[in-house]
C-alpha positions as CSV (number, residue, x, y, z in Angstrom):
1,X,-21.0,-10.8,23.3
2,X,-22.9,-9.0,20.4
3,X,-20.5,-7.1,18.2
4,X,-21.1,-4.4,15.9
5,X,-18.6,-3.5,13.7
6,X,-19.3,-0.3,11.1
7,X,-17.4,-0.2,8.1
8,X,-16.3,2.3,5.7
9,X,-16.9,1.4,2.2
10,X,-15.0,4.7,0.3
11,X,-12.4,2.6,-1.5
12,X,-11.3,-1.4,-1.1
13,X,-8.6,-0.9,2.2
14,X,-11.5,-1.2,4.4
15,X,-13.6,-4.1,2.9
16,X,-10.5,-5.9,2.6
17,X,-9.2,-5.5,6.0
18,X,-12.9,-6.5,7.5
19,X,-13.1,-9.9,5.6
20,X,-9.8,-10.8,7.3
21,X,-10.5,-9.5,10.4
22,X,-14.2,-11.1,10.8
23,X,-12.9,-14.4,11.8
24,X,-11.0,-13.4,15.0
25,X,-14.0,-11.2,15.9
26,X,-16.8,-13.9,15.6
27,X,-14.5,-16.1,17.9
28,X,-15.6,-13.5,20.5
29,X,-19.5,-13.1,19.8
30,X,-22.2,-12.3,17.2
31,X,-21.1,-9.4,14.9
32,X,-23.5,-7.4,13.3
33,X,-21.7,-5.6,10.5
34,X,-23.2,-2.1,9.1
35,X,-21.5,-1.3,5.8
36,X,-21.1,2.2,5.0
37,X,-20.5,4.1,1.2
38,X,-20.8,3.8,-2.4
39,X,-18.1,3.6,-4.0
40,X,-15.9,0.6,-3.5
41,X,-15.5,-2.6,-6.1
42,X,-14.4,-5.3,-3.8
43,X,-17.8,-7.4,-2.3
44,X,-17.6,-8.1,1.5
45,X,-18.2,-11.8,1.5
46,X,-20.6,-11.7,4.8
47,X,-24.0,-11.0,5.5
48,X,-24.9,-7.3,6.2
49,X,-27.7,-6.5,8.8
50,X,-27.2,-2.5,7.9
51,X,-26.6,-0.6,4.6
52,X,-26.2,2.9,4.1
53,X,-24.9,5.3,1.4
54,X,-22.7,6.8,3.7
55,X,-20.6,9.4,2.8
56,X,-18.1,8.1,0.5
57,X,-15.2,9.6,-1.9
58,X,-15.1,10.4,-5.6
59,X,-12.9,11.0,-8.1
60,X,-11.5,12.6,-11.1
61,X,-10.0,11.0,-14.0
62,X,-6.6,12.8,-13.3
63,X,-5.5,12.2,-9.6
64,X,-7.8,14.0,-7.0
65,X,-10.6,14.3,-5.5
66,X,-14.3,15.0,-7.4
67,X,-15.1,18.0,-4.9
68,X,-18.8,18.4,-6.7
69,X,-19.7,14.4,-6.7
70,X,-18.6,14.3,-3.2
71,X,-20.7,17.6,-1.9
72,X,-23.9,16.6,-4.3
73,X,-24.1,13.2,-2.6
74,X,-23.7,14.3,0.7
75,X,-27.7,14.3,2.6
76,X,-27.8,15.4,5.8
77,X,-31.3,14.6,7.0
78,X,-30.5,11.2,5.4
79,X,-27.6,11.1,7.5
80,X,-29.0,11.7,10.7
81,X,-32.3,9.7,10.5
82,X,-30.0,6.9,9.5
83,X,-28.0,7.8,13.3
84,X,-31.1,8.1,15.0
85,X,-32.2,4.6,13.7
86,X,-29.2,2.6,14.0
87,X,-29.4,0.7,17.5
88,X,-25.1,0.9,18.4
89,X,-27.4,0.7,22.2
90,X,-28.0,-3.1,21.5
91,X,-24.5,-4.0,21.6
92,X,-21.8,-4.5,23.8
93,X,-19.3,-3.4,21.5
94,X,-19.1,-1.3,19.0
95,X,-16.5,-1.5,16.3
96,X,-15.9,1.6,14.1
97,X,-14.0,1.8,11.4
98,X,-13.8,5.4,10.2
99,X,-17.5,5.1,9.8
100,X,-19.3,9.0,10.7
101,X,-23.0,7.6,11.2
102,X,-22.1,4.9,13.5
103,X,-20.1,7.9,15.7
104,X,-23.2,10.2,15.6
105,X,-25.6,7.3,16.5
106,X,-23.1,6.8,19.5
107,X,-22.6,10.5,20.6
108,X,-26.1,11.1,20.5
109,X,-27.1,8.1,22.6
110,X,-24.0,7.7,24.8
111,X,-22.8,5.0,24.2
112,X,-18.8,4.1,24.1
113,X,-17.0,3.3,21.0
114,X,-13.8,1.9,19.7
115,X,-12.2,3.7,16.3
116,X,-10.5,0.9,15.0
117,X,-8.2,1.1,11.8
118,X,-5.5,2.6,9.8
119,X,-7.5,6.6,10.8
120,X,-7.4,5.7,14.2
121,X,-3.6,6.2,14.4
122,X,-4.0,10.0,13.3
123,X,-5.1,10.3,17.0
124,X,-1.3,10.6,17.6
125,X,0.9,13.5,16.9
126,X,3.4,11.2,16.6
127,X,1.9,9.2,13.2
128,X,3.8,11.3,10.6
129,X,2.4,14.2,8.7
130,X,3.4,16.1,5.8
131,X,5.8,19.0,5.8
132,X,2.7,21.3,5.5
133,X,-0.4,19.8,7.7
134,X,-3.2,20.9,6.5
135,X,-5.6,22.3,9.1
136,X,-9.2,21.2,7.5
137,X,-7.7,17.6,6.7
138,X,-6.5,17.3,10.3
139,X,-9.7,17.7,11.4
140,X,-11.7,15.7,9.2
141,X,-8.9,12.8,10.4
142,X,-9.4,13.6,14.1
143,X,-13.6,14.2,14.0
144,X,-15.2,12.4,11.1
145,X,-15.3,9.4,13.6
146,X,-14.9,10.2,16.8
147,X,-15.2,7.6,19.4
148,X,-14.4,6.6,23.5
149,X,-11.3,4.4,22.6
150,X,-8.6,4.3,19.8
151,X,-7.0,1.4,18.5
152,X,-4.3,2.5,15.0
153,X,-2.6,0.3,13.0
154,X,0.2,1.7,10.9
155,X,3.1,0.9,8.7
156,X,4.8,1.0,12.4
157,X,3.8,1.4,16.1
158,X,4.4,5.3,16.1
159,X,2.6,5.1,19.6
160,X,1.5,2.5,21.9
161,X,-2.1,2.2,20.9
162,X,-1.1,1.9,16.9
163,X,-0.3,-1.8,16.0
164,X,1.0,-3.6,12.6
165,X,-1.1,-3.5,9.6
166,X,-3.6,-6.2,8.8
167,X,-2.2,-8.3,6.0
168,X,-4.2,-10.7,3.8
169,X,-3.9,-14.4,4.7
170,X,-2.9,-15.1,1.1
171,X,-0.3,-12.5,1.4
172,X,1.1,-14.0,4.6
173,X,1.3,-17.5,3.2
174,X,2.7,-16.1,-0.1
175,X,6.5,-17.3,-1.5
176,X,6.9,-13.6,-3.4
177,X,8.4,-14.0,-7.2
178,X,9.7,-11.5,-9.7
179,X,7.8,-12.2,-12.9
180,X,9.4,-9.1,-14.2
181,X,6.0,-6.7,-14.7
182,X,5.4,-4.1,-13.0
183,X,1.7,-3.6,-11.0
184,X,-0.2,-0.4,-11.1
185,X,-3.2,0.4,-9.1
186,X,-4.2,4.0,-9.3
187,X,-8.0,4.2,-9.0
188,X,-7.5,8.1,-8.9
189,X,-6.8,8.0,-12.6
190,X,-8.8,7.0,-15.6
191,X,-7.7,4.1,-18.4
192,X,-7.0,6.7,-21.1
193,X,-4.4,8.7,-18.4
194,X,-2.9,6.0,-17.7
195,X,-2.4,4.1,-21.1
196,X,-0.8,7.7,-22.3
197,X,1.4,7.3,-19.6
198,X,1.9,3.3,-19.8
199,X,2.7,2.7,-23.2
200,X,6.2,4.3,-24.3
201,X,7.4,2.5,-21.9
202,X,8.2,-0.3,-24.1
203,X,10.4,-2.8,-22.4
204,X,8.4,-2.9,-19.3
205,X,4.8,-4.4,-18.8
206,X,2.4,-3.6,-16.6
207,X,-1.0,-5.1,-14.7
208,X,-2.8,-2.4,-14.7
209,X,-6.4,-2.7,-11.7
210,X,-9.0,0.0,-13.4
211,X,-12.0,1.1,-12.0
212,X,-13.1,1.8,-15.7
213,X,-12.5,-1.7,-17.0
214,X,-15.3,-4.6,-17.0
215,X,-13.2,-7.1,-18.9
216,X,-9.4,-7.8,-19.2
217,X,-7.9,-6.9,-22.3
218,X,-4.3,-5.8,-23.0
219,X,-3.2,-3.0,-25.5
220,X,0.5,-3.2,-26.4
221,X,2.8,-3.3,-22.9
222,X,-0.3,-3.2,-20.7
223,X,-3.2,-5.5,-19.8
224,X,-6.2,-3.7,-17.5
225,X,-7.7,-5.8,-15.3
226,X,-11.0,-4.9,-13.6
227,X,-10.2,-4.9,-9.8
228,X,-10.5,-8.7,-8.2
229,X,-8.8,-9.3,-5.1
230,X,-7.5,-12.8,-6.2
231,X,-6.0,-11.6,-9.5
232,X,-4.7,-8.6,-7.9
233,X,-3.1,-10.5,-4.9
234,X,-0.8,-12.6,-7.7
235,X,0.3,-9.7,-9.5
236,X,1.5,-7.9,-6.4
237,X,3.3,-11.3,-5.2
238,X,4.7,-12.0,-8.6
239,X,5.7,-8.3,-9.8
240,X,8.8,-7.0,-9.8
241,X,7.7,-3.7,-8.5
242,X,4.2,-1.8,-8.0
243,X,3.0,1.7,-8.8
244,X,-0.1,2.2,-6.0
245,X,-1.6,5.4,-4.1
246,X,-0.8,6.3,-1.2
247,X,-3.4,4.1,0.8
248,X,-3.3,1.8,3.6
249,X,-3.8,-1.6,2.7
250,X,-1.9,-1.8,-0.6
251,X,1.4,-0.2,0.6
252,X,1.6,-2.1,3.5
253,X,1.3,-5.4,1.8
254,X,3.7,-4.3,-0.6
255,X,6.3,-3.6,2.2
256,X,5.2,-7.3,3.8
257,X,6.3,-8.7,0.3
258,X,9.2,-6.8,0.2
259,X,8.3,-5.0,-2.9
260,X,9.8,-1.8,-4.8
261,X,7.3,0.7,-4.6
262,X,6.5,4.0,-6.0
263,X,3.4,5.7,-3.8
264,X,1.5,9.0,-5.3
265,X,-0.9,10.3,-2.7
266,X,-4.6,11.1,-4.3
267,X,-4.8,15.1,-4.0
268,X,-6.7,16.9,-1.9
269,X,-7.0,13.3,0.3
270,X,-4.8,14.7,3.5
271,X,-4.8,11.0,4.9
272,X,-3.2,9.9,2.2
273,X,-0.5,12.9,2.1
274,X,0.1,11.8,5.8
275,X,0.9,8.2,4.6
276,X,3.1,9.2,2.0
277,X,5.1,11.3,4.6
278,X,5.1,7.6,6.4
279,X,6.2,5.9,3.2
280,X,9.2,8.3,2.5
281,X,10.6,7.8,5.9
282,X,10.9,4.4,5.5
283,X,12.8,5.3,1.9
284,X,9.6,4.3,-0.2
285,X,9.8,6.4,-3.8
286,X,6.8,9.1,-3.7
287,X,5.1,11.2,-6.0
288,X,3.0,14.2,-5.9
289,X,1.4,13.7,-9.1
290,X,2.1,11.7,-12.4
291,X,4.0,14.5,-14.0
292,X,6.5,15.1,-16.8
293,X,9.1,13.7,-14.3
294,X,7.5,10.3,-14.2
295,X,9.9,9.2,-16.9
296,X,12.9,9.9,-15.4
297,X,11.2,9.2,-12.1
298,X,10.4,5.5,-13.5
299,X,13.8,4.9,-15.0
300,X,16.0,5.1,-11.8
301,X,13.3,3.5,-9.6
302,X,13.1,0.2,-11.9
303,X,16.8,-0.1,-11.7
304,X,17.4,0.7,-8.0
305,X,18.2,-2.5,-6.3
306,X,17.8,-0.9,-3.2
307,X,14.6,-2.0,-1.9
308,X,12.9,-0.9,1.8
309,X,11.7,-3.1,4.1
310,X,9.6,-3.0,7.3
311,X,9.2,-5.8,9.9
312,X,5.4,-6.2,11.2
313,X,5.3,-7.3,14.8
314,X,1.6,-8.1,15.4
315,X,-0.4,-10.4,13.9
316,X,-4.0,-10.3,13.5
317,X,-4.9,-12.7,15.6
318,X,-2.8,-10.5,18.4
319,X,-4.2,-7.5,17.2
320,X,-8.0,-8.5,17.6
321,X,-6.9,-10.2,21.6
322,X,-5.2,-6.7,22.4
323,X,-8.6,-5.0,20.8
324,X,-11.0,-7.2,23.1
325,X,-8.3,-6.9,26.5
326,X,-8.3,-3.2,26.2
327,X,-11.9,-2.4,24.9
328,X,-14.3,-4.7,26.6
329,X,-15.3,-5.9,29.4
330,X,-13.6,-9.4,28.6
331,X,-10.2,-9.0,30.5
332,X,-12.3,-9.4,33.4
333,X,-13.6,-12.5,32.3
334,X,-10.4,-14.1,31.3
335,X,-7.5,-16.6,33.0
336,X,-4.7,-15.7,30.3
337,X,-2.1,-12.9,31.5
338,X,-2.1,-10.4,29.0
339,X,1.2,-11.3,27.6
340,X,0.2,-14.5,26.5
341,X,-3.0,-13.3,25.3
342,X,-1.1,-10.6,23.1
343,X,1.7,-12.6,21.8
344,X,-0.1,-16.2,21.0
């Protein structure tokens, strides 16, 4: 079977996820991957056959989104050449991963899709939104890739085509400690905003993952680290709690670990508004923004010994079989009964 699978590089959650996905995929076929956006720090450790630009996020040094960086990159005679050329016609299954040129190529050559990932769940008006929805952002969550098929994955199975999160092997096979600092990855925010913030809090320390930082190096309380997957998996196994955005991938692995978490959605990112609406059902601590209340805010969460939990009840491996059995042709092909193939 020749596989492609698109990928959105806005941010690390989707790099990450792909390099522990790509394993169960290749035991199916060939894939092809076609990586997509400019603005992630993670390096997808497998060979690319297609490279684009994309359209990809920005953002300020205070918690949102760079509206002007975001519009000024956007080319749309770049983006549609780049639809027209790419060949989703050659494959037998395409793989999308909130990826918009990979959706166009397909719409304008008709052929049948699979959104699959953490956006695929907004599908469902049962996934959880914020008290306000926001009309443009529901949109954008329900068009930017549209596709045939949907598979989600979520923090849990709001429906029955959203499935458990994909967790990092080194996560699964991890024996969590408490080391006692506390984690912070905020790439919405800027080194200087966040050592203001940081540093009178003297009796704590914190692993700060920057965006701005090429070397570690600690000042007082706080050490910034430039984002690396390995360093950043051991501090979020060995912290004692972890102050993130309001992603996918990070939250979710937080919950797996069983970690106190505070969550502060980017602004003006509706997805991420919609998971902090997810996060604060389960009882996870969220923030709009990093605001005079952070003190306070801070204080009781680092002292609460209550900490939330959710149980995951798909692996990967079952996650990619249910993917193949309800999106390809392969069910036809194969002896197992779909139980067995789902739960292996």
């Amino acid at each position: 079977m020749k596989i492609l699978y698109a990928i959105q590089a806005t941010g690390n959650g989707h790099i990450s996820r792909a390099m522990e996905l790509l394993p169960f995929l290749q035991k199916f076929g060939n894939v092809d991957i076609f990586l997509s956006g400019a603005n992630s720090t993670l390096t997808l450790n497998a060979p690319i056959k297609y490279r684009s630009n994309g359209l990809s996020l920005f953002y300020t040094c205070k918690g949102s989104l760079d509206y002007w960086k975001l519009t000024s990159r956007i080319s749309p005679l770049r983006i549609m050449k780049e639809a027209r050329d790419l060949p989703v016609e050659k494959y037998d299954l395409v793989l999308n991963d909130f990826e918009c040129i990979t959706s166009i190529a397909c719409a304008r050559k008709k052929v049948p899709s699979v959104n699959f990932g953490h956006q695929a769940s907004f599908m469902s008006a049962k996934t959880p939104r914020p008290e306000k929805p926001n009309k443009i952002g529901e949109w954008i969550l329900t068009n930017y890739a549209r596709a045939s098929q949907y598979i989600g994955l979520h923090f849990e199975s709001y429906d029955d085509f959203i499935f458990s999160p994909v967790i990092k092997s080194e996560i699964l096979q991890a024996e969590p400690t408490n080391d006692g600092h506390i984690t912070v990855y905020l790439p919405s925010y800027c080194d200087n905003e966040l050592l203001a913030l940081l540093a009178p809090f003297k009796d704590h320390r914190f692993e700060v993952f920057s965006r701005q930082t090429t070397a570690r190096k600690t000042v007082g309380n706080i050490t910034l680290t430039p984002v690396d997957k390995d360093i950043f998996n051991r501090s979020l196994i060995t912290c004692h709690g972890i102050v993130c955005g309001a992603g996918f991938e990070t939250p979710a692995e937080a919950l797996y670990l069983k970690k106190k978490m505070i969550a502060i959605p980017i602004k003006g990112q509706y997805e991420q508004q919609c998971n902090a609406a997810a996060l604060k059902k389960i009882g996870i601590k969220t923030l709009d923004n990093l605001d005079d209340d952070f003190t306070d805010t801070f204080n009781n969460w680092v002292n609460d010994p209550v900490t939330p939990t959710v149980n995951y009840q798909y692996s990967t491996e079952a996650i990619i079989n249910i993917l193949m059995y309800r999106c390809s042709d392969l069910k036809y092909k194969l002896d197992i009964p779909y139980p067995e193939l789902v739960f292996n």
